[in-house]
C-alpha angles and dihedrals in degrees: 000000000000092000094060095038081063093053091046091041087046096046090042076052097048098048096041093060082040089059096041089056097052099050083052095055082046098072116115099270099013105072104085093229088046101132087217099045091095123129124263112234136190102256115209113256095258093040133060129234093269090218104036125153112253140315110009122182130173140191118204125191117191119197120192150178112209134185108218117221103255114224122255115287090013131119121255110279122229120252122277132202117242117184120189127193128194142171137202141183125174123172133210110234106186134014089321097292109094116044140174132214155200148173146158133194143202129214121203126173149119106254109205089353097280097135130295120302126197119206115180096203121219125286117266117207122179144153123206136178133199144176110233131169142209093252085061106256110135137168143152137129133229143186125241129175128204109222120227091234102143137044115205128203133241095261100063090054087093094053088038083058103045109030097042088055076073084073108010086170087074097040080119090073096057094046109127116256100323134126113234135193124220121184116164140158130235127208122180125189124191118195112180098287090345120096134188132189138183136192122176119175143161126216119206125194108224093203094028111048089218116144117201122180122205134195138190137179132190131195107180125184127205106193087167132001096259094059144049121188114204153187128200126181129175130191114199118191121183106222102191110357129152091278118070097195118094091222102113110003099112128061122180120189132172129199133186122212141189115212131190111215114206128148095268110005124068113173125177137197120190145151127232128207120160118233110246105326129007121236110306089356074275083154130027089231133315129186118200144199122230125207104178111180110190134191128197122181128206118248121246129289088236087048093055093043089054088045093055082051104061 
């Protein structure tokens, strides 16, 4: 009989510590099947963290000095100050793998020095979806539009030109009156405290019939967990636009950041300069400053509960 007291007494014992175990692996982020349980990673400044929690959203200010193309036959113009803003929300709809976006910017400058111009540029709406891992793949591809909101006069054509070259990925937004499609895919590698990200897309005028493709790449480095170091560089390279000429159509651009990671706050800091000659030779050259100030909030504590679940 004591014999068999122990084996009872040793089973009640195993399965205790084997239910206590569960339940602990079954805490929202620890269990390894656990849809929430992904890596946050240091997203460059123009493109989101592909995985984050919840509900992002970003505001991006974009300061530059910028050397207008003088006429022909005209002596070389003085320098002028163009400022973008732009912001941007996108929200995680399930277990960090379908998301929706969107985002709207403002132009401001003084084109050829002839007073200050304001251009609010066209709404962009998109969903993506992606698979990621724990291990920090990820990959996965969306559609956005830009809706033609807003007509713009004459008059703001010259500000459209110069300040947009700032960030010729998003030309699209400043096009006047048209509605443009803009499917991409995304790819994300982590490597230990080395990051890489990719976006390529396509626009298509709708009225126009004009293709742009756009690409950007990331390399992102996280000495410590407070900070993540970063390159970006885009090429944009205009398909089938107005111009036939090639002279023009492509604009490459780098720029370095500086971004602080903390569980809700993610600002960036970052300079701009494009590589040989901006969108259209529409300046003569530019270089910007960049001050992104993100927010990611955590998801619900249901939402997590029902994540654990699955």
């Amino acid at each position: 009989m004591r014999r068999v007291a122990e084996r009872w007494a040793g089973t009640a014992v195993l399965l205790f510590l084997a239910r206590a175990a569960a339940a602990q692996v079954a805490l929202p982020g620890d269990e390894p099947t656990d849809p929430y349980a992904l890596p946050d990673a240091p997203a460059p400044p123009t493109l989101p963290d592909l995985t984050h929690r919840a509900l992002a959203a970003s505001l991006e200010n974009t300061f530059a000095s910028i050397q207008n193309a003088a006429p022909p036959g005209q002596a070389q113009l003085g320098r002028t100050f163009g400022w973008m803003e732009r912001l941007e929300v996108e929200q995680a709809l399930s277990i960090r793998r379908w998301y929706v976006g969107v985002a709207e910017q403002v132009a401001l400058g003084n084109p050829l020095n002839e007073g200050f111009q304001m251009v609010a540029g066209n709404p962009e709406v998109w969903g993506r979806t992606l698979w990621a891992s724990q291990a920090g793949l990820a990959y996965g591809g969306g559609l956005g539009a830009v809706l033609p909101a807003f007509r713009r006069s004459a008059g703001s054509s010259t500000l459209t030109q110069t300040v947009a070259v700032v960030r010729p990925w998003d030309y699209a937004d400043f096009v006047n009156g048209d509605f443009i499609l803009r499917p991409f895919f995304d790819v994300r590698g982590i490597d230990g405290r080395v990051m890489l990200q990719l976006r390529q897309g396509i626009d298509w005028d709708q009225a126009s019939g004009a293709l742009t493709s756009r690409t950007t790449f990331y390399i992102g480095y996280r000495p410590v967990e407070l900070f993540g170091l970063g390159l970006e560089a885009w090429e944009i390279y205009l398909i089938q636009a107005a111009q036939r000429k090639d002279d023009g159509r492509a604009a490459y651009a780098v720029s370095a950041s500086v971004r602080l990671m903390t569980r809700v706050l993610t600002p960036a800091v970052s300079i701009v300069a494009p590589i040989a000659r901006p969108l259209y030779d529409a300046v003569e050259a530019f270089w910007a400053i960049r001050l992104t100030m993100s927010v990611i909030l955590e998801p619900s504590a249901s939402a997590s509960a029902v994540g654990s679940t699955r």
